[in-house]
C-alpha positions as CSV (number, residue, x, y, z in Angstrom):
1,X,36.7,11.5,-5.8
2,X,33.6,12.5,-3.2
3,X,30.9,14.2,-4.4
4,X,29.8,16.1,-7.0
5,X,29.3,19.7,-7.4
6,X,25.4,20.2,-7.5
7,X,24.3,21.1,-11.3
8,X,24.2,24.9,-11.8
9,X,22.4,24.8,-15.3
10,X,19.6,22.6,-17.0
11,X,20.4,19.5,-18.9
12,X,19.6,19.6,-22.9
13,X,15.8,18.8,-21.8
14,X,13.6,21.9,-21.8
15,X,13.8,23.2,-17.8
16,X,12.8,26.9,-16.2
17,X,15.1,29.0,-13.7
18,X,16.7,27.6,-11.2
19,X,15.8,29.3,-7.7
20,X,18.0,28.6,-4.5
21,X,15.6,28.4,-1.3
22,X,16.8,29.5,2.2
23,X,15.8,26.9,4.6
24,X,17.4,26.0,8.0
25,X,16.1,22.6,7.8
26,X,14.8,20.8,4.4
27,X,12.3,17.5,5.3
28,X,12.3,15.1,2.2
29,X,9.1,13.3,2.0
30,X,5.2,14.6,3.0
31,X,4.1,11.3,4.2
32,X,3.6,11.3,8.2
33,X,7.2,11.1,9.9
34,X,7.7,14.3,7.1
35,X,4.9,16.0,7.7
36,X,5.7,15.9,11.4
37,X,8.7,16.8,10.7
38,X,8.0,20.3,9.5
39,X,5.1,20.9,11.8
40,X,7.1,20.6,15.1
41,X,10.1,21.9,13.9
42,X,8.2,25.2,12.3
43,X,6.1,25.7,15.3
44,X,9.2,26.5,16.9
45,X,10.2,29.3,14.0
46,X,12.7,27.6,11.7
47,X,12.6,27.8,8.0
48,X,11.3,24.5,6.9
49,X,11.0,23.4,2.9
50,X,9.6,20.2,2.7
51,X,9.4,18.0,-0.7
52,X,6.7,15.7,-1.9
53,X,7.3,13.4,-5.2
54,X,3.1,13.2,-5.2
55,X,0.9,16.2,-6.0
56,X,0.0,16.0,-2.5
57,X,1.0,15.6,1.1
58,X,0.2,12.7,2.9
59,X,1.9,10.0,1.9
60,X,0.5,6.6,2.8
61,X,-2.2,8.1,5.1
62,X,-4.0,9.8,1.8
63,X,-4.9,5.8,1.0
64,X,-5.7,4.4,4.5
65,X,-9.4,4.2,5.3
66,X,-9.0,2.0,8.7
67,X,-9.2,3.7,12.1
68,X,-6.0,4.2,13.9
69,X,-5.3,2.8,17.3
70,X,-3.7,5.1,20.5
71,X,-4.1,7.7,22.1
72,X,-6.1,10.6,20.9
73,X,-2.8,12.9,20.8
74,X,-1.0,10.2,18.2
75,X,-4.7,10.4,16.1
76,X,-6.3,7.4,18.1
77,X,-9.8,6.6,16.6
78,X,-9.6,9.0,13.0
79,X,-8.7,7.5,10.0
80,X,-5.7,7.3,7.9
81,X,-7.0,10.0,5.7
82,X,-8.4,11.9,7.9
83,X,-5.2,12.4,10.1
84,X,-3.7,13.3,6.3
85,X,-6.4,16.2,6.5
86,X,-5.0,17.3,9.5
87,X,-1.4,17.8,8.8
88,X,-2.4,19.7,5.9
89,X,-4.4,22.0,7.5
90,X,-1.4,22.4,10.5
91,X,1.0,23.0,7.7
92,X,-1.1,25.6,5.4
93,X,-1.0,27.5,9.0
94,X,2.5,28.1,8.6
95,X,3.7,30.6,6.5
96,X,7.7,29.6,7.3
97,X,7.1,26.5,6.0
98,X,7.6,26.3,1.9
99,X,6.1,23.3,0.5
100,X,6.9,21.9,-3.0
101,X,4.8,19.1,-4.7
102,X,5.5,16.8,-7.5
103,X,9.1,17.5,-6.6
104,X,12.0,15.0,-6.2
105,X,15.0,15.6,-4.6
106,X,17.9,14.0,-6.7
107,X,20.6,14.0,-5.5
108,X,23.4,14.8,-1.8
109,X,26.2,17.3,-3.6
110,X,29.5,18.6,-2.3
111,X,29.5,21.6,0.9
112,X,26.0,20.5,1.9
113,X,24.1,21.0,-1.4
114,X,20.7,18.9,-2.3
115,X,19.5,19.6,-5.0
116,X,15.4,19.3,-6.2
117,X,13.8,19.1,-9.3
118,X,10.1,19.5,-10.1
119,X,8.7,19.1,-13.3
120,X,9.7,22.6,-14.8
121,X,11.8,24.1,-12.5
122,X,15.1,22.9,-10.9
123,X,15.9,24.0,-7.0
124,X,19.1,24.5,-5.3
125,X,19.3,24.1,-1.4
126,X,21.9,24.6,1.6
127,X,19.9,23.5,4.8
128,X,21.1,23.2,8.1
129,X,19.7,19.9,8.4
130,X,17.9,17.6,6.6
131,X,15.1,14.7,7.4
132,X,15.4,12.2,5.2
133,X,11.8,10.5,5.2
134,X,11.5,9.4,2.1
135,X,9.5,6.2,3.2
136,X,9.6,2.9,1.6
137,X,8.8,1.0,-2.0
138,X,6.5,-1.9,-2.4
139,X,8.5,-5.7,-2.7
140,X,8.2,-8.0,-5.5
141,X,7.8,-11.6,-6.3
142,X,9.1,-13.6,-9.1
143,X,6.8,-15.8,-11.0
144,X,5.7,-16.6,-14.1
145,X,3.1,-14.3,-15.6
146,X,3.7,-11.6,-13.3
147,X,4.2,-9.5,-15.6
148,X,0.8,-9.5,-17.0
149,X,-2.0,-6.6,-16.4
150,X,-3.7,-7.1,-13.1
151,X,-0.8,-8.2,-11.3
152,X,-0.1,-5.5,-9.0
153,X,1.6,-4.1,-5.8
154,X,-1.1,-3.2,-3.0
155,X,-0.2,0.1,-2.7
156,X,-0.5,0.4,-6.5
157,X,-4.3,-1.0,-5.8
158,X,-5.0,1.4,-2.5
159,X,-3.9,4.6,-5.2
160,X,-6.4,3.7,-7.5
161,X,-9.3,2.9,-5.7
162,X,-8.9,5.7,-2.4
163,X,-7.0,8.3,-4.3
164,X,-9.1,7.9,-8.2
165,X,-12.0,5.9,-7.2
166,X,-11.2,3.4,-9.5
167,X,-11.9,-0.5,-8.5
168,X,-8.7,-2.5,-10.0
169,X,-10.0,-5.8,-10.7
170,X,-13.2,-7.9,-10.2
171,X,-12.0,-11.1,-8.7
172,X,-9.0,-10.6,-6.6
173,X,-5.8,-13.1,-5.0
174,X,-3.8,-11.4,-2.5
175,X,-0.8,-12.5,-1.3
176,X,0.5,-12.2,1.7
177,X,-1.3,-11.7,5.2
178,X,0.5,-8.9,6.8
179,X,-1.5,-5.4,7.8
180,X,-0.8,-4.6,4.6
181,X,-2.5,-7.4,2.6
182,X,-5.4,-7.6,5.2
183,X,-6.3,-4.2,5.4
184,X,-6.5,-3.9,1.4
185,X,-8.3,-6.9,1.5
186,X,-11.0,-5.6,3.4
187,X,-10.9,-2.4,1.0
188,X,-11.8,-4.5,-1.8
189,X,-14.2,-6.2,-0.2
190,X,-15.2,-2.8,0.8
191,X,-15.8,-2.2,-3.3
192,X,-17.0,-4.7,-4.2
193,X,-14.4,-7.0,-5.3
194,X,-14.7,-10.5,-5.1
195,X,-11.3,-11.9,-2.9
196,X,-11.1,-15.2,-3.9
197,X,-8.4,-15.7,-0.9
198,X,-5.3,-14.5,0.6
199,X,-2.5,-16.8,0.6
200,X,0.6,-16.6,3.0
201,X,3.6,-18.6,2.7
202,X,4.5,-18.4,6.3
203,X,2.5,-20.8,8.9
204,X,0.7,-18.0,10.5
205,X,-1.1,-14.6,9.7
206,X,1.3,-11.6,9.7
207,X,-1.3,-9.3,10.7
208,X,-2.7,-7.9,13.7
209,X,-6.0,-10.3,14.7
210,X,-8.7,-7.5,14.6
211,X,-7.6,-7.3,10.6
212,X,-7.9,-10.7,9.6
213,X,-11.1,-11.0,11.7
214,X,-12.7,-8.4,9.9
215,X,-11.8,-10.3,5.9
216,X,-13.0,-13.4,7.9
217,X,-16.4,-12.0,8.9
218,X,-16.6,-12.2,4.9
219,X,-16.0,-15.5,4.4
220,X,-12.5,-14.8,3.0
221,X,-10.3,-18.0,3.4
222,X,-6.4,-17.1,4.5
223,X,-4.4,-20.1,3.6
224,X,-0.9,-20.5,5.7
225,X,1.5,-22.1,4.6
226,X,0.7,-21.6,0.4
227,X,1.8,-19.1,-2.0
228,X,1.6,-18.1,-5.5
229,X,2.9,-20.6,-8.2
230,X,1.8,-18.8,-11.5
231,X,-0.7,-16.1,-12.9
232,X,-1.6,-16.7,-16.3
233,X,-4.2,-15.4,-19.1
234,X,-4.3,-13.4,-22.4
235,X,-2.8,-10.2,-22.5
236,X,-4.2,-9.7,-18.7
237,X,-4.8,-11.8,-15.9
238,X,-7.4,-14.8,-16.0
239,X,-6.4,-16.6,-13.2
240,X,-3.9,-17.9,-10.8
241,X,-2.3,-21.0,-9.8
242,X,-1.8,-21.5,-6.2
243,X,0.3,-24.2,-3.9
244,X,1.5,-25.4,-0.5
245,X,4.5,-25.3,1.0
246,X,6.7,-27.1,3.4
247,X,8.4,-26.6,6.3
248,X,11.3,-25.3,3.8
249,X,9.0,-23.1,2.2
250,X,9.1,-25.7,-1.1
251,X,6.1,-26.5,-3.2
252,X,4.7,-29.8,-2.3
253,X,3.4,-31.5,-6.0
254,X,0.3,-32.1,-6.3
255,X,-1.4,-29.6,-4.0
256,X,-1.6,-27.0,-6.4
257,X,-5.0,-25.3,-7.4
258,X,-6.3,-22.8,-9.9
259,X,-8.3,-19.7,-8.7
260,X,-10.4,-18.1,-10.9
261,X,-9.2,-14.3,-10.3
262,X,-8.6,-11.3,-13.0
263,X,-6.3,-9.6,-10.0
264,X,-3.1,-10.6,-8.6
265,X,-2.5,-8.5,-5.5
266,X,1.0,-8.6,-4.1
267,X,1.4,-7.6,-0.4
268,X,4.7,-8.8,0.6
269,X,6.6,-6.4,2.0
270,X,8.3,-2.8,1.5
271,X,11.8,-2.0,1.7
272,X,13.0,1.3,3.1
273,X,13.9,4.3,0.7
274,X,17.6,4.7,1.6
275,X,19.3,6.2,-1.4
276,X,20.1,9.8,-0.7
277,X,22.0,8.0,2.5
278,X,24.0,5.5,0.0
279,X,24.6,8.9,-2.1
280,X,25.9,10.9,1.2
281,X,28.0,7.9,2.2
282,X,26.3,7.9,5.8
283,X,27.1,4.3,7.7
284,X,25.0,1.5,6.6
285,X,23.7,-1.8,8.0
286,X,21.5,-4.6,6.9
287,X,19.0,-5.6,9.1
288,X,16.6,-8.5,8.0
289,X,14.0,-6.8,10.4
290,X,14.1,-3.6,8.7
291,X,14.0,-5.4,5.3
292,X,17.0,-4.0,4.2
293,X,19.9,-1.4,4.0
294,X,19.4,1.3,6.7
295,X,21.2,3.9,8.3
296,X,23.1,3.5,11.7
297,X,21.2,6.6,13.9
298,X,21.5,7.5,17.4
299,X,18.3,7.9,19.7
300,X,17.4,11.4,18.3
301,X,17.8,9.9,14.9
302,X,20.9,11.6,13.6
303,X,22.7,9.4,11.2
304,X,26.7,9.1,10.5
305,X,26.3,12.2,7.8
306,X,26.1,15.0,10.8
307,X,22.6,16.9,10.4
308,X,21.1,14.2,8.7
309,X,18.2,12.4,10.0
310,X,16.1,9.6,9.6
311,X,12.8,8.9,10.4
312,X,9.6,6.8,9.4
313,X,10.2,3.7,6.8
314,X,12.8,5.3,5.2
315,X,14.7,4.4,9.3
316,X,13.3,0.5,8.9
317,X,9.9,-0.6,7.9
318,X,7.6,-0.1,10.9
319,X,4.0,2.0,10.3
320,X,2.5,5.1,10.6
321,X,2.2,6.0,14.5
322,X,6.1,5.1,15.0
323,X,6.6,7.5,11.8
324,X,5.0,10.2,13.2
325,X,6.9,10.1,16.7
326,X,9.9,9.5,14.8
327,X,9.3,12.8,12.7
328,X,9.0,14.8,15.6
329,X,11.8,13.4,17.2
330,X,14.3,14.3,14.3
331,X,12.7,17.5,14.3
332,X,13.4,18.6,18.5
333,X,16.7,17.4,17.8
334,X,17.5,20.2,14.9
335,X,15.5,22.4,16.9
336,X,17.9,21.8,20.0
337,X,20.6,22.6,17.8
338,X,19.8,25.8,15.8
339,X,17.9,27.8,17.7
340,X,19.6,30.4,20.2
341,X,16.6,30.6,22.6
342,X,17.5,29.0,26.1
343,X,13.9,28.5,27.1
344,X,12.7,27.0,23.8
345,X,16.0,24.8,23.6
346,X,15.1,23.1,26.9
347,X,11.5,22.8,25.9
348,X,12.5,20.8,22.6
349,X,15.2,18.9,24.4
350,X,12.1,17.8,27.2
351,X,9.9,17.0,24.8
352,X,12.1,14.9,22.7
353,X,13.5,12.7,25.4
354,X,9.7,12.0,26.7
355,X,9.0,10.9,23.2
356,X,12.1,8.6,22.8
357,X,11.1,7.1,26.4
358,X,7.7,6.7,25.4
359,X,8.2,5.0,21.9
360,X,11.0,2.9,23.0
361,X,9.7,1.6,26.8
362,X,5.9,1.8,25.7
363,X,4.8,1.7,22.2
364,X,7.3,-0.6,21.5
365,X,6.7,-2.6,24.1
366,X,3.8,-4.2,22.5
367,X,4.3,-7.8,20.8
368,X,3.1,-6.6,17.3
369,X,6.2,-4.4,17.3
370,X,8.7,-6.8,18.6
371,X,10.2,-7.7,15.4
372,X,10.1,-3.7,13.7
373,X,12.0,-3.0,17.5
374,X,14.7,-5.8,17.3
375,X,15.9,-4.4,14.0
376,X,15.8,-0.8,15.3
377,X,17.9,-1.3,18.4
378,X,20.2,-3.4,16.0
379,X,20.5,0.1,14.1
380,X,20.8,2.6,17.2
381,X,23.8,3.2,18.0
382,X,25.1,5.4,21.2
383,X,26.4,9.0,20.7
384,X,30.1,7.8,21.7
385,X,29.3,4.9,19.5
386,X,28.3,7.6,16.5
387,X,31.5,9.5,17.2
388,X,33.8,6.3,16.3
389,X,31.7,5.6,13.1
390,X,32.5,9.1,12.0
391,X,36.4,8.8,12.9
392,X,36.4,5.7,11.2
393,X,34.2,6.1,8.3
394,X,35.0,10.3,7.8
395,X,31.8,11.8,6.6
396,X,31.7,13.0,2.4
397,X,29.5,15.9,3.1
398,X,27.9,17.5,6.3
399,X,25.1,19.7,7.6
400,X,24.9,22.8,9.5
């Protein structure tokens, strides 16, 4: 019963030394809650490992070529890419900070283990703490032919064409008009791809306005209110067949119509990355708004598991700003727990209760976020409120 011991030898497949790593906190995932992570909480001297699945850090940003919005201390007016840069730079400016690429981390094991495996060498670890922000995986849709080549996720299409310079398809279809879908939209447009349309099954645009303004400005049509009916072709895509829907989201016959596309671009939605928490057996909720499982937290972002945090997607599916305060957040509150220094305790406690007030009472206050905020104050709980969950629900495995 509970967890498993972690692994103290290789598996029959071919594997190096395993090597244990001293860390006081371990941040799973490089993308911009992680990275953010492990800058604030080694600029304050812990030992930080953090672990990247891709060969580098970044995460989303590496594919984002639009111009963030805010302040210029949350990036305002650089690129998605370009704040990637950044990080990187911060992070290869810290030598307590060990950073391992092309590394997954498999598994929550019994007294606090996690343990890490790259692709020729397994890892041990025993942190204090742990951030969890592992991010979020692409949705699907179910349809016939979409299984053929040139039906893809966009962040499948963003990898290839911002990351390998590769353009995926000629005559594109998206579907779905959130930021997601608009913004790669305009990136194909951007190389010269031919978007036939962008189809959203909803009655409005998902987006923010100064997106879809900018695939209008091309002549793209969005069409509310339709979706995808079928993709068909020879051993690839050759087209698509379109329809409208009704108020019940149910094809109406006869509207349907045939786009002449050899790519099938699906933008509907990401669901948060919430495994290792499932594993550790932290507290769970669903929460439509966060599209899907995700872990009950308190304000600092400590879930039911104690010295686990979330942050970023993996916490609910918001975007990249939120994931960076969030990152930080998690961060000051390890920080205010493991390090002796009265002075620097009260610093990171200052600083992380101006950042909770400021992305809770003002960047959330904006009507683009109201939904992503509705589904996190449906998973915040208070810290009496964390207390009970842990009486109730006792904890397989903590932290610290």
């Amino acid at each position: 019963h509970g967890l498993a011991q972690v692994p103290v030898t290789p598996s029959d497949r071919a594997i190096g030394d395993e090597e244990v790593i001293e860390a006081d906190l371990l941040v799973i995932g490089g993308g911009p809650a992680g990275l953010s992570a492990a800058i604030e909480a080694a600029q304050y001297g812990l030992r930080v490992a953090i672990v990247n699945e891709h060969f580098k850090l970044g995460g989303q940003l590496v594919k984002q070529t639009h111009k963030f919005f805010g302040s210029k201390e949350l990036f305002g007016g650089l690129r998605g890419f370009q704040i990637a840069e950044l990080l990187n730079e911060r992070i290869s400016k810290l030598d307590n900070v060990k950073v391992l690429l092309q590394t997954v981390a498999y598994g929550v094991f019994r007294d606090g283990w996690i343990g890490l495996a790259s692709k020729d060498k397994l890892y041990r670890v025993k942190p204090r703490a742990v951030i969890v922000a592992s991010g979020a995986s692409e949705q699907y849709l179910a349809f016939p032919g979409n299984d053929l080549p040139g039906v893809m996720g966009a962040g499948g299409a963003q990898t290839l064409m911002n990351e390998y310079g590769i353009r995926p398809g000629d005559k594109a279809l998206v579907v779905g008009s959130g930021n997601v879908g608009l913004i790669v939209a305009y990136q194909l447009l951007q190389a010269g791809v031919d978007v036939k349309a962008i189809v959203e099954i909803l009655p409005e645009i998902g987006g923010w306005f100064v997106h879809a303004a900018k695939v209008r400005r091309y002549g793209v049509p969005i069409l509310t209110r339709h979706t995808i009916k079928a993709a068909w072709g020879y051993e690839r895509v050759e087209g698509a067949t379109i329809v409208e829907v009704d108020e019940r989201f149910q094809p109406i016959p006869g509207s349907e119509r045939d786009i002449d596309c050899d790519l099938v671009l699906l933008a509907v939605g990401l669901a948060p990355d919430t495994r290792l928490f499932a594993q550790a057996q932290a507290v769970m909720k669903w929460i439509p708004e966060l599209a899907g499982p995700v872990p009950l937290r308190t304000r600092e972002l400590e879930t039911s598991v104690p010295n686990m945090y979330v942050a970023g997607d993996a916490s609910g599916i918001e975007e990249a700003t939120t994931a960076i305060i969030e990152g930080r957040i998690a961060a000051l509150s390890v920080v205010s727990k493991f390090i002796e220094e009265d002075s620097k305790v009260k610093k990171a406690r200052e600083d992380m209760e101006k950042l909770i007030d400021f992305l809770w009472n003002e960047y959330r206050a904006s009507p683009l976020l109201a939904r992503a905020k509705a589904g996190k104050e449906k998973a915040t709980v208070s810290s009496e409120e964390m207390l009970d969950l842990r009486k109730k629900y006792p904890p397989l495995v903590s932290f610290g």
